[in-house]
LUMGUDO-337519 format. One line per field, with one value per residue (C-alpha): residue in three letters; residue number from 1; x, y, z. Coordinates in steps of 0.25 Angstrom, whole numbers, plus 5000, padded with zeros to 4 digits. Each point is the difference from the previous one (the first is absolute). Last residue first. Example, Ala and Ser with C-alpha at 12.3 -4.5 7.8 and 13.67 -1.06 7.14 Angstrom:
resn	c(SER,ALA)
resi	c(2,1)
px	c(5055,4994)
py	c(4996,4986)
pz	c(5029,5002)
% end
This chain:
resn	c(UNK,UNK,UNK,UNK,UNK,UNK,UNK,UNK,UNK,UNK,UNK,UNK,UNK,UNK,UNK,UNK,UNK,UNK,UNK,UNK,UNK,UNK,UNK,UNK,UNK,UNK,UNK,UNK,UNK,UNK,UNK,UNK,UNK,UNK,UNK,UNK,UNK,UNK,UNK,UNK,UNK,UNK,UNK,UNK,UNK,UNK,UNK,UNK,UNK,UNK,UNK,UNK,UNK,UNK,UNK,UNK,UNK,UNK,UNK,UNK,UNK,UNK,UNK,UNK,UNK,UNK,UNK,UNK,UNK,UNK,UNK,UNK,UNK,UNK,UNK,UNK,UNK,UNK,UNK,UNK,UNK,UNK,UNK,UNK,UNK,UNK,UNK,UNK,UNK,UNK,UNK,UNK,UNK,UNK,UNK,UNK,UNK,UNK,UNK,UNK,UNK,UNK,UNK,UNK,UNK,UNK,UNK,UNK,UNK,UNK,UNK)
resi	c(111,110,109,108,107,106,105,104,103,102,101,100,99,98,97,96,95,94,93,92,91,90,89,88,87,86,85,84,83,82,81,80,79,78,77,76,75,74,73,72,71,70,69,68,67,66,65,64,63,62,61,60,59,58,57,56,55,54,53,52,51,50,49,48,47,46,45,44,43,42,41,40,39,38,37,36,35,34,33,32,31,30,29,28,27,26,25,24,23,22,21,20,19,18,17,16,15,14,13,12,11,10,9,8,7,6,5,4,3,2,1)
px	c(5018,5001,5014,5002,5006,4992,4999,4988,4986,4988,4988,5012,4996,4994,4994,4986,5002,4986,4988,4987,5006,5012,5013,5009,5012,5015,5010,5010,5014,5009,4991,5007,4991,5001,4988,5000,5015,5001,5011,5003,4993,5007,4992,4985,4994,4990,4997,5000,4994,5009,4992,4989,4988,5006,5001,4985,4998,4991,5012,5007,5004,5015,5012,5013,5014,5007,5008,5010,5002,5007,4998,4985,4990,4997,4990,4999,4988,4995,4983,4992,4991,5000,5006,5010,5007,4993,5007,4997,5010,5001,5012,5004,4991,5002,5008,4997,5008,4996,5011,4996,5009,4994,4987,5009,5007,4984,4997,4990,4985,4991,4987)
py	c(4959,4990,4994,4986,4999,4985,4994,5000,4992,5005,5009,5010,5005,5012,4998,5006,5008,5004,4990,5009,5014,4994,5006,4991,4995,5001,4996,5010,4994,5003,5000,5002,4992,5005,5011,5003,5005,5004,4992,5010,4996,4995,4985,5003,4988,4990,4987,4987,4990,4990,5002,5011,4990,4993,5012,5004,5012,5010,5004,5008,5011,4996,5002,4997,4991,4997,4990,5001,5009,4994,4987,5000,5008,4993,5005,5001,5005,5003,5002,5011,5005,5016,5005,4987,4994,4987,4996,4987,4994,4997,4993,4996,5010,4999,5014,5007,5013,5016,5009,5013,5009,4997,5008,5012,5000,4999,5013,5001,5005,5005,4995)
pz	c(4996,5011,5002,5002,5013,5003,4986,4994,5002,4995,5003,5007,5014,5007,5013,5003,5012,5007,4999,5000,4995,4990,4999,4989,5004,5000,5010,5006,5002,5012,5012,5013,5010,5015,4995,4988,4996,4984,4991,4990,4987,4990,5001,4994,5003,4988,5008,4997,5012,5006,5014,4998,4998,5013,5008,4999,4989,5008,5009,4989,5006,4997,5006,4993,4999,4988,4996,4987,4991,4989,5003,5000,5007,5012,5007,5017,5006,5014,4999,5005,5009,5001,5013,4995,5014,4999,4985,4997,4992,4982,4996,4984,4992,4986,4993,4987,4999,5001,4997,4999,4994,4986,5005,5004,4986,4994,5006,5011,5000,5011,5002)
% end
């Protein structure tokens, strides 16, 4: 594993968002969901593509979620995706989403 310096680490920006619109997305090689996040004033709405097709789209609907923001926006596909959402990997399920355990303000910085 290779190590990073704590001024890269800080340049991260990752922010809490809740999913307002999740759409199929047909054109995925790999299936996957069309998500827009609103992370609060600040930032605003975000919209991404997830490989998360295990979560139905009600359990994903006004979910928190934990996104890294000051990525470049990145092109898959038709969709140009401009937050990347965080999750654990696992072998059985695939993207375990990442969220607060209690309710915070939408743009809250994680830390």
């Amino acid at each position: 594993m290779a190590e990073i310096s704590w001024e890269q680490f800080e340049a991260v920006d990752m922010r809490v968002g809740r999913v307002v619109g999740v759409e199929e997305f047909p054109e995925a090689r790999v299936p996957a969901w069309k998500l827009e996040i609103d992370f609060g004033p600040e930032i605003g709405r975000k919209r991404s593509s997830a490989q998360i097709i295990h979560y139905p789209r009600e359990k994903l609907e006004g979910r928190l979620v934990i996104g890294v923001v000051n990525f470049p926006p990145k092109r898959i596909g038709p969709v140009l995706s401009e937050v990347l959402v965080l999750g654990a990997l696992d072998d059985a399920k695939g993207v375990i989403l990442l969220r607060p355990d209690e309710d915070v303000e939408l743009g809250d910085r994680i830390a």
